[in-house]
VMD Tcl script that draws the C-alpha trace (Angstrom):
set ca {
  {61.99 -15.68 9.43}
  {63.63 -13.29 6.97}
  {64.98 -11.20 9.31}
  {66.71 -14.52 11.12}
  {67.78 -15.58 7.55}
  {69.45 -12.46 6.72}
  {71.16 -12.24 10.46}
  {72.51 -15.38 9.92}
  {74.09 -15.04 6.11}
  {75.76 -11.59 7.82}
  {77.51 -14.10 10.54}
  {78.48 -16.70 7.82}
  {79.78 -13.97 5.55}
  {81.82 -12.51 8.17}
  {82.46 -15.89 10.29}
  {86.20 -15.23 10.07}
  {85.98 -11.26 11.86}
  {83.38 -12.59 14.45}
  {85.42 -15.64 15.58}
  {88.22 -13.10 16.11}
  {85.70 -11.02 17.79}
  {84.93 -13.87 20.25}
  {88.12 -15.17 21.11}
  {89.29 -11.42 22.19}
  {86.03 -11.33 23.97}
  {86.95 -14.51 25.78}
  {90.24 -13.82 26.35}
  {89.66 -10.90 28.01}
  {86.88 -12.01 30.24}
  {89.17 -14.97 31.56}
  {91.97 -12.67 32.44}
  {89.40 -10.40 33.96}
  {88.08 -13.27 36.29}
  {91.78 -14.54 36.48}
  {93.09 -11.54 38.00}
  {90.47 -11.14 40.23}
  {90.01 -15.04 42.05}
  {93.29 -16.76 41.05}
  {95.99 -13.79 41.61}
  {97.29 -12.90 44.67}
  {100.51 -10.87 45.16}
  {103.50 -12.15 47.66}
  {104.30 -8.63 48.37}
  {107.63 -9.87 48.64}
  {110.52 -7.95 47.35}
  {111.82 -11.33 46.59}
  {108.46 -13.37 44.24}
  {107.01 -9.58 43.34}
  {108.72 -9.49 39.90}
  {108.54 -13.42 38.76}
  {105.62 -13.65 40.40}
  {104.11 -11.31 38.27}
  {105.72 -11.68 35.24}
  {104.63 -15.44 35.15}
  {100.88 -14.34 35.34}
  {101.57 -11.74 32.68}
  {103.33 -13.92 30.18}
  {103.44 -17.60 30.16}
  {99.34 -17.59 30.31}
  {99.72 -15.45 26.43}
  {102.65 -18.36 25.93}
  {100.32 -20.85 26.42}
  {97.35 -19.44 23.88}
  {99.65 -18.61 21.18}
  {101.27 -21.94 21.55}
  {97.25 -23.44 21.93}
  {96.23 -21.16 18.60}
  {98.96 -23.42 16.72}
  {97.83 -26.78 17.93}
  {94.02 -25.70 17.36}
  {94.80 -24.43 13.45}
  {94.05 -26.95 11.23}
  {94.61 -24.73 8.73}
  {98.43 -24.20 9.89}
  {98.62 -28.02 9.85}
  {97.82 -28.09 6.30}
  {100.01 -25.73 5.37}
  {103.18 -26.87 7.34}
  {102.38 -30.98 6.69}
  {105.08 -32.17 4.68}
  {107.36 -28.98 3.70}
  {110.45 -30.53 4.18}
  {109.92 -32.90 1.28}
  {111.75 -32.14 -1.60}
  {111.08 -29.81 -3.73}
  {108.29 -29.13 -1.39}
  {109.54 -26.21 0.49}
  {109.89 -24.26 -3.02}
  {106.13 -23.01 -2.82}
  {107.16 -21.05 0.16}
  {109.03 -18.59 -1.51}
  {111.77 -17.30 -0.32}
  {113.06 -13.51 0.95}
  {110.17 -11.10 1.57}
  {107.49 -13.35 0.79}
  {108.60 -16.14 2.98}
  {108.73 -13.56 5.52}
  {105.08 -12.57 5.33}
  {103.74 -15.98 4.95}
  {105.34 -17.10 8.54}
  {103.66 -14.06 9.76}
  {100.43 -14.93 8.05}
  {100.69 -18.05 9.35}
  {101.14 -16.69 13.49}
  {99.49 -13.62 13.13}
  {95.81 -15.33 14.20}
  {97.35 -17.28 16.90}
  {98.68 -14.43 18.57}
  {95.33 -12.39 18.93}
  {94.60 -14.47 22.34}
  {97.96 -13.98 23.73}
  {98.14 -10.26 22.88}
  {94.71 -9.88 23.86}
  {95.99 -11.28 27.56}
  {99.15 -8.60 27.35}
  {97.02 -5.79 26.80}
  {93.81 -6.30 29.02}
  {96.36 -7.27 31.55}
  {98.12 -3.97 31.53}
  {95.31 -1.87 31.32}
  {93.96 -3.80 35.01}
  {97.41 -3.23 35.67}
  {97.69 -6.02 38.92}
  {100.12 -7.87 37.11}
  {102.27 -4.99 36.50}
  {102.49 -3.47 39.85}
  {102.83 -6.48 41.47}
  {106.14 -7.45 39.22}
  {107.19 -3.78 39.10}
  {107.01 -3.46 42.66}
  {109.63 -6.04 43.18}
  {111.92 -4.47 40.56}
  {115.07 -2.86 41.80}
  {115.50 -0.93 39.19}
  {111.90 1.01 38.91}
  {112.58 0.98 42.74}
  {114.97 3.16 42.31}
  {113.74 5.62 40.43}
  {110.32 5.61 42.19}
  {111.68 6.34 45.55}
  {114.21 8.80 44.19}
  {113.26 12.09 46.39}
  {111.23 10.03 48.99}
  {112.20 8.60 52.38}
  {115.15 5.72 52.80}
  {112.76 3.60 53.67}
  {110.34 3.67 50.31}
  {112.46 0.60 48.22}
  {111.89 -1.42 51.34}
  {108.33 -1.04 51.37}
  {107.49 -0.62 47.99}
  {106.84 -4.28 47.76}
  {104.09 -3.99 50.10}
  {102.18 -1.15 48.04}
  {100.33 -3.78 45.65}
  {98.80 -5.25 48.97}
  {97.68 -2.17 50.63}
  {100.23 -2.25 53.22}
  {102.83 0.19 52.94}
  {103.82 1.81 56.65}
  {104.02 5.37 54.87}
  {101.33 6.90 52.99}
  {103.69 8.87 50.95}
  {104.68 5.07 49.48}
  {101.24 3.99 48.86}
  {100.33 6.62 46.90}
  {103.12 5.53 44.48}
  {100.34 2.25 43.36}
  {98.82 5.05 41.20}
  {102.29 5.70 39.31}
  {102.62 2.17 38.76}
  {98.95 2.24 37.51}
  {100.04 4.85 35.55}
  {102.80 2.89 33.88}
  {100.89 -0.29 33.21}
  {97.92 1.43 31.51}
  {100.31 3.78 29.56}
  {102.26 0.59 28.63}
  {98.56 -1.31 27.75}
  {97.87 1.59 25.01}
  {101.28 1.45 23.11}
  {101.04 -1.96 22.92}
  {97.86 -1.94 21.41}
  {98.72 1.08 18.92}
  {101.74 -0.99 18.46}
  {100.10 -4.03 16.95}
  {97.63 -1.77 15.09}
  {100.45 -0.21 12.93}
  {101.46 -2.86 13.01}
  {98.85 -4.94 11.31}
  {98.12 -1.80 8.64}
  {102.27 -2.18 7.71}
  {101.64 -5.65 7.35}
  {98.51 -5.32 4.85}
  {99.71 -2.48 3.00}
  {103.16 -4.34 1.94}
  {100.62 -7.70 1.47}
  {98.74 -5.94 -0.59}
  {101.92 -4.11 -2.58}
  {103.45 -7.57 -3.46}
  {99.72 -8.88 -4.60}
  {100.28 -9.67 -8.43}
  {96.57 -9.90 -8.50}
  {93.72 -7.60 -8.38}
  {91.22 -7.34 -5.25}
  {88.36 -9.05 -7.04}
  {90.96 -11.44 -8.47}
  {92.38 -12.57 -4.46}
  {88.59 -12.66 -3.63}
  {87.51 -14.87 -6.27}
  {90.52 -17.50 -5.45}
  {89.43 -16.79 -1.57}
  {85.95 -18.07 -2.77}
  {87.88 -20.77 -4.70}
  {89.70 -22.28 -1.79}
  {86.77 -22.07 0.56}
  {84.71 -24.51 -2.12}
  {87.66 -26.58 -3.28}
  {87.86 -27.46 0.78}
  {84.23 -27.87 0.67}
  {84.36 -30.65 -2.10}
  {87.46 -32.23 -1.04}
  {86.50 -33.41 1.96}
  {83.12 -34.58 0.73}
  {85.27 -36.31 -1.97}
  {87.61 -37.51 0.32}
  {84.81 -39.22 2.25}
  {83.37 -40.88 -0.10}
  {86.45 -41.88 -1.97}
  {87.97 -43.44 1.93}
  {84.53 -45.09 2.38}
  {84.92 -46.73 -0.89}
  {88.35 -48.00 -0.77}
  {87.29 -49.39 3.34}
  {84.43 -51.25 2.30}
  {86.60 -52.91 -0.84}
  {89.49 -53.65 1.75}
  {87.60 -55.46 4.46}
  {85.73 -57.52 1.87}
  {88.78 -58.47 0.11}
  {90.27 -59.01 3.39}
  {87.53 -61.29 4.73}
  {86.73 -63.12 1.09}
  {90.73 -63.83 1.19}
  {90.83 -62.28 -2.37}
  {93.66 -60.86 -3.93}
  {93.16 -56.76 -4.02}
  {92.53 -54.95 -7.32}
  {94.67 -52.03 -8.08}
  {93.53 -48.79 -6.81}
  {93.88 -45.27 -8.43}
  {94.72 -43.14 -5.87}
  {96.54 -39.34 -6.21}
  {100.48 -39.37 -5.96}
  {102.58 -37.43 -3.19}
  {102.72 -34.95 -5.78}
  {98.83 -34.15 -6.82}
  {98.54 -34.39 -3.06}
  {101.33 -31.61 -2.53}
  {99.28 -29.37 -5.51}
  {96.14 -29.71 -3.45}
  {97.39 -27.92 -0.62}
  {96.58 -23.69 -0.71}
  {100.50 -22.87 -1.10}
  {100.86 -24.38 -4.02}
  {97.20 -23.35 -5.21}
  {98.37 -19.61 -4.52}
  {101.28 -20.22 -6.68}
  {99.29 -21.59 -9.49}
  {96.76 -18.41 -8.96}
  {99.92 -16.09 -9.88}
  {100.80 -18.58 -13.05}
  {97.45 -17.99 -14.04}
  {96.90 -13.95 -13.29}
  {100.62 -13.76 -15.29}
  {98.86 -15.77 -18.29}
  {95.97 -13.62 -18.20}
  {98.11 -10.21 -18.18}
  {100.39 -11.87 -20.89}
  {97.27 -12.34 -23.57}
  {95.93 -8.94 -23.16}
  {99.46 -7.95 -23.46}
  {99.12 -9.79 -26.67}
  {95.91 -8.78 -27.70}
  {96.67 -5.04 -27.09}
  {99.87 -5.39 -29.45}
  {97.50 -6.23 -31.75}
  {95.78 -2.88 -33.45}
  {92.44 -4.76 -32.73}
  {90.53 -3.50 -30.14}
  {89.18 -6.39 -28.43}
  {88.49 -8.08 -24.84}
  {90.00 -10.88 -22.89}
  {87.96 -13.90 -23.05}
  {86.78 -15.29 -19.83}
  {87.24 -19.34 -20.08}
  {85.18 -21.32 -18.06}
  {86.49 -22.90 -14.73}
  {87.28 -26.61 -15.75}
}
mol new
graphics top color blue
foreach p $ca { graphics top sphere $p radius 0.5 }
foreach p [lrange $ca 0 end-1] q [lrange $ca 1 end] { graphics top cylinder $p $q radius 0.2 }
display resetview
């Protein structure tokens, strides 16, 4: 029972990494069965190329476009920006910059996940580049007249010349080759991205992981809150409504407490607070007392 216990606070502590872990999983499973049942290649030299590039790209188009609907973490973010005076929490420049990617960056693991396994099966790729006049070209420079002709027939098995059907390994070649670089691509990518995240940080890393913790319980108790506070004001409405009483006033939060709720404008109100922090021991240490920053309780 311990042993289960202690298996199951690792997945709750790391809930975040291992749901990213499963949709990659998924995602690559599906294109693995996709590419094997659903895909079949014209070997046309006219549907080769869009024929492949639609099974290469608009089925990534369609989970990064599904990640954003899914989010309901985007939605709570993005709800009500254009307010005024709301869009201010955003930032602006750099950090505006880095927040839209913050805000993409998990939808596109599916979609890049698709990219890559796809390339590295490589079907996708030789049946599109097969139909390409331009990598026809250069493929059949040196070979027969007759190699751009069949070329389109290679991903099929069912090029005339043997000389031509041997060039399904170059195209192999290519797709894995491209696979890699896009996944060493996105690595770099995502180290770039945390280093310069982590450069513009005003806070410390066991400051960002205590307002982390903060965020995940303020969620917690909000919508417990909320629940109770909607279940309240329902029960109060439909008995004024069926006693044909007049109703009392309600307290409820304004559009602005509401705005201050969400995690933008909680992040901004962390940096208020780490600046207040670094201000008094700025203070303190101008002071020739030798002393320590008192912690004040969370109110």
């Amino acid at each position: 029972m311990e042993k289960f216990q202690k298996v199951l606070d690792l997945c709750l502590k790391h809930y975040s990494s291992l749901g990213y872990g499963l949709v990659a999983l998924l995602t690559a499973g599906g294109e693995r069965i996709f590419s094997t049942v659903v895909f079949q290649c014209p070997c046309s030299a006219t549907w080769n190329l869009p024929y492949g590039l639609v099974f290469l790209l608009v089925p990534a188009l369609a989970l990064f476009l599904l990640g954003f609907l899914l989010s309901a973490g985007r939605w709570r973010l993005l709800t009500g920006r254009s307010q005024s005076g709301a869009c201010t929490c955003c930032g602006a420049g750099l950090r505006g910059f880095l927040l839209c990617l913050q805000l993409s960056g998990s939808a596109a693991l599916a979609p890049v996940t698709w990219v890559a396994v796809a390339l590295l099966g490589g079907s996708f790729y030789e049946c599109a580049a097969s139909g390409n006049a331009f990598l026809a070209q250069r493929l059949c420079s040196g070979n027969e007249s007759t190699c751009i002709d069949q070329l389109p027939l290679v991903p099929c098995q069912k090029a005339p010349t043997a000389e031509v059907q041997d060039l399904l390994k170059d195209l192999k070649a290519q797709s894995q080759v491209l696979g890699w670089i896009l996944i060493a691509v996105i690595i770099v990518f995502i180290l770039i991205f945390e280093l310069v995240t982590r450069c513009l940080s005003s806070g410390s890393f066991l400051q960002l992981k205590f307002w982390k913790i903060y965020l995940e319980q303020e969620r917690k108790l909000l919508q417990v809150q909320a629940a109770e506070c909607a279940t309240e004001l329902a029960k109060k409405n439909v008995t004024d409504f069926f006693e044909r009483s007049h109703p009392e006033p309600w307290n409820t939060p304004s559009m602005r407490d509401w705005q201050h709720i969400s995690s933008l404008y909680t992040y901004s109100m962390l940096q208020e607070y780490i600046n207040e922090v670094q201000r008094s021991h700025s203070d303190t240490s101008t002071d020739d007392n030798i002393g320590s920053v008192e912690l004040q309780p969370c109110q």
